[in-house]
C-alpha positions as CSV (number, residue, x, y, z in Angstrom):
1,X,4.8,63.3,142.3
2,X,7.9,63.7,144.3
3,X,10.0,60.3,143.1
4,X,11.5,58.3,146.7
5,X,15.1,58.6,146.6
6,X,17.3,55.3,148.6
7,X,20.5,55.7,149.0
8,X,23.3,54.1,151.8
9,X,25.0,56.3,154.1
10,X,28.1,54.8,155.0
11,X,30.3,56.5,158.0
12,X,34.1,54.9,158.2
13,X,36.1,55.5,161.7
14,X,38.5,54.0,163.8
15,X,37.4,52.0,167.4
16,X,38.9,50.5,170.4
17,X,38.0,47.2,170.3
18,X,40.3,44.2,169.3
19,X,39.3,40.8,169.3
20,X,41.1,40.0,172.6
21,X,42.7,43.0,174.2
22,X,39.9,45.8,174.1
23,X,42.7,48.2,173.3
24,X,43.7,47.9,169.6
25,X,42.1,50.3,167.3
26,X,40.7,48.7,164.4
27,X,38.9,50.3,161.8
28,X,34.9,50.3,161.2
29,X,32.4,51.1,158.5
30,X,29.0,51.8,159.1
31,X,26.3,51.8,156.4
32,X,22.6,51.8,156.5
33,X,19.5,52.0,153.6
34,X,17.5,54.9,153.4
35,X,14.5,54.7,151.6
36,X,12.8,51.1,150.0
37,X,15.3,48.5,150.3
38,X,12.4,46.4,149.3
39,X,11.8,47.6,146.1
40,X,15.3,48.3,145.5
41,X,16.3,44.7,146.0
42,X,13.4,43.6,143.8
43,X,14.7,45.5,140.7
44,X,17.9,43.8,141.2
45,X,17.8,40.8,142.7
46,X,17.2,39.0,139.3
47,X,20.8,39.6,138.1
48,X,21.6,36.8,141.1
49,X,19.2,34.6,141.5
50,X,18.2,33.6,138.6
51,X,17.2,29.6,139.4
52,X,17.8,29.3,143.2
53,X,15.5,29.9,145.4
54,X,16.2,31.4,148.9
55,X,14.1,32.6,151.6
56,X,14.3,36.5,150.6
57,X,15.3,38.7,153.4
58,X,13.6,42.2,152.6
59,X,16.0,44.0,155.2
60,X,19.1,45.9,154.4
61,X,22.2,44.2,156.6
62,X,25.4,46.2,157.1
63,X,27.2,43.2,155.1
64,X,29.9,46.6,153.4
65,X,31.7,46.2,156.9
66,X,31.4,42.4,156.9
67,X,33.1,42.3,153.1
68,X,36.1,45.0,153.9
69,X,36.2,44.4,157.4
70,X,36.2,40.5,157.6
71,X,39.0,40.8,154.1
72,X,41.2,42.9,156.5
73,X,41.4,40.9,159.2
74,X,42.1,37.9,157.1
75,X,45.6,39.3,156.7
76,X,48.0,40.1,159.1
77,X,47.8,43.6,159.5
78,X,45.8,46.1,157.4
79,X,48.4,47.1,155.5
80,X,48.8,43.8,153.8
81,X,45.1,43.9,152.3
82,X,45.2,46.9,150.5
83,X,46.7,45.7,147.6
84,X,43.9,42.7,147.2
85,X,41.5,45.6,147.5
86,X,42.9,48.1,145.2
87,X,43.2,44.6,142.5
88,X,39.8,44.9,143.1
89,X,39.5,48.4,141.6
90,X,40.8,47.6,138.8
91,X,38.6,44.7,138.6
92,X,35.6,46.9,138.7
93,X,36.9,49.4,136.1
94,X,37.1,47.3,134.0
95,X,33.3,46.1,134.4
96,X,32.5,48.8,134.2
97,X,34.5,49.6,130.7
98,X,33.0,46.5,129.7
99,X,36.6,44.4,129.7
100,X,35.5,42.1,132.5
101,X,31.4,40.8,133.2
102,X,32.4,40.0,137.2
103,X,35.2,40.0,139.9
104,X,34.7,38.4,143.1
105,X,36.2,39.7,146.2
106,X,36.3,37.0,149.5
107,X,39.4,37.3,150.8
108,X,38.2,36.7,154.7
109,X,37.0,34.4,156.3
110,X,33.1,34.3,155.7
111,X,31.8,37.1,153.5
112,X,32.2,37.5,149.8
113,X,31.4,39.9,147.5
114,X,30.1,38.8,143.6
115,X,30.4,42.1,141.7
116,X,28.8,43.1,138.3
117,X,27.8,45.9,136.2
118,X,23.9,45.5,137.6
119,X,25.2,45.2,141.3
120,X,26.9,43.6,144.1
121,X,25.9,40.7,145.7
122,X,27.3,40.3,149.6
123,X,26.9,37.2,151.2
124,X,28.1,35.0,154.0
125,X,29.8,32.3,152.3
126,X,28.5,29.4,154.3
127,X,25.2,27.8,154.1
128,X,23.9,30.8,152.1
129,X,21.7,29.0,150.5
130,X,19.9,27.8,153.3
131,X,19.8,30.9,155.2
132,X,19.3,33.7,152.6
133,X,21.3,36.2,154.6
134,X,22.9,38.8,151.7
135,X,22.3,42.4,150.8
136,X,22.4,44.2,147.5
137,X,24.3,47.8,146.7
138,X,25.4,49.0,143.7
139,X,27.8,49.0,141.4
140,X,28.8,52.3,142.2
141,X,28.3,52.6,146.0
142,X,30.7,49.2,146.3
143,X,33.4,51.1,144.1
144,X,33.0,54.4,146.1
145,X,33.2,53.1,149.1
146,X,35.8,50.5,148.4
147,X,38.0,53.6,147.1
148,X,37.4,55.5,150.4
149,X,37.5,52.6,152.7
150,X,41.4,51.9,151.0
151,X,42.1,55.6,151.6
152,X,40.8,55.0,155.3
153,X,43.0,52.8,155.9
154,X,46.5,53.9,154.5
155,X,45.9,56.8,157.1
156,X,46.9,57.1,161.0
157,X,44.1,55.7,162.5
158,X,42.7,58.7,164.6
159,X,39.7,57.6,167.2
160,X,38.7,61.3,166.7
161,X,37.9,61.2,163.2
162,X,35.1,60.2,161.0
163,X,34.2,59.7,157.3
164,X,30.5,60.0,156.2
165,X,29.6,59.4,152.8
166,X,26.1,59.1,150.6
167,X,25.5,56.9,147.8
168,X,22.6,56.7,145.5
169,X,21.1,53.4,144.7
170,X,18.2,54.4,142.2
């Protein structure tokens, strides 16, 4: 019996599309589930939620862009969020050496991102308990995406160009 693999594929590029002008070039990431997000988020949702209960949302939201892309414009320019993000790498290391049990990341102005060994909890900061709305990715898909979402950014942005990347979340 062939075992289901999930996994997120996440694709980072630049876009035309500034809040007011519809001609600065900001930059995106993409990311979507493959496989059972279902029982994914089942075999991890208990390292959150351990007394609250929230009406469970079963469907994988693209809240990787919301985290990094809402931090980034929080700031600004781009520039000036990298170093909050690559603080944030270190933070993770050391979770993941054991030095630190969790980091937080909400720099923006909505979305936050709760980060431990078992996971990484984003959510939209207000009324989250009433509304449920979150999604679930590992430890290690957070990290490698953060790296190359850092990367992204320290580069000229070039509309032509596009990053896809796969991370496994058995």
């Amino acid at each position: 019996r062939r075992m289901i693999m999930n996994k997120i594929v996440v694709k980072l590029r630049w876009e035309i599309g500034g809040w007011d002008d519809k001609k600065t070039i900001v930059p995106v990431i993409y990311s979507d589930f493959v496989g059972n997000y279902s029982k994914y988020l089942n075999d991890k949702i208990k390292y959150f939620f351990i007394f609250l209960k929230i009406k469970m949302n079963f469907n994988y939201e693209d809240y990787l862009y919301k985290v990094f892309f809402d931090s980034s414009y929080g700031y600004e320019s781009v520039d000036s969020v990298i170093p909050l993000f690559e603080k944030c790498i270190d933070e993770i290391k050391k979770i993941k050496s054991n030095q630190m049990e969790e980091a937080f990341l909400g720099i923006g102005e909505g979305y936050a991102a709760e980060i431990k060994k078992e996971g990484v909890l984003i959510y939209f900061l207000y009324d989250f308990e009433i509304y449920g709305d979150f999604s679930i990715v590992s430890l290690e898909c957070f990290y490698k995406t953060l790296i190359n979402w850092i990367n992204f950014l320290k580069e000229k942005p070039n509309l032509k160009k596009e990053i896809i990347f796969e991370c496994e979340m058995n």
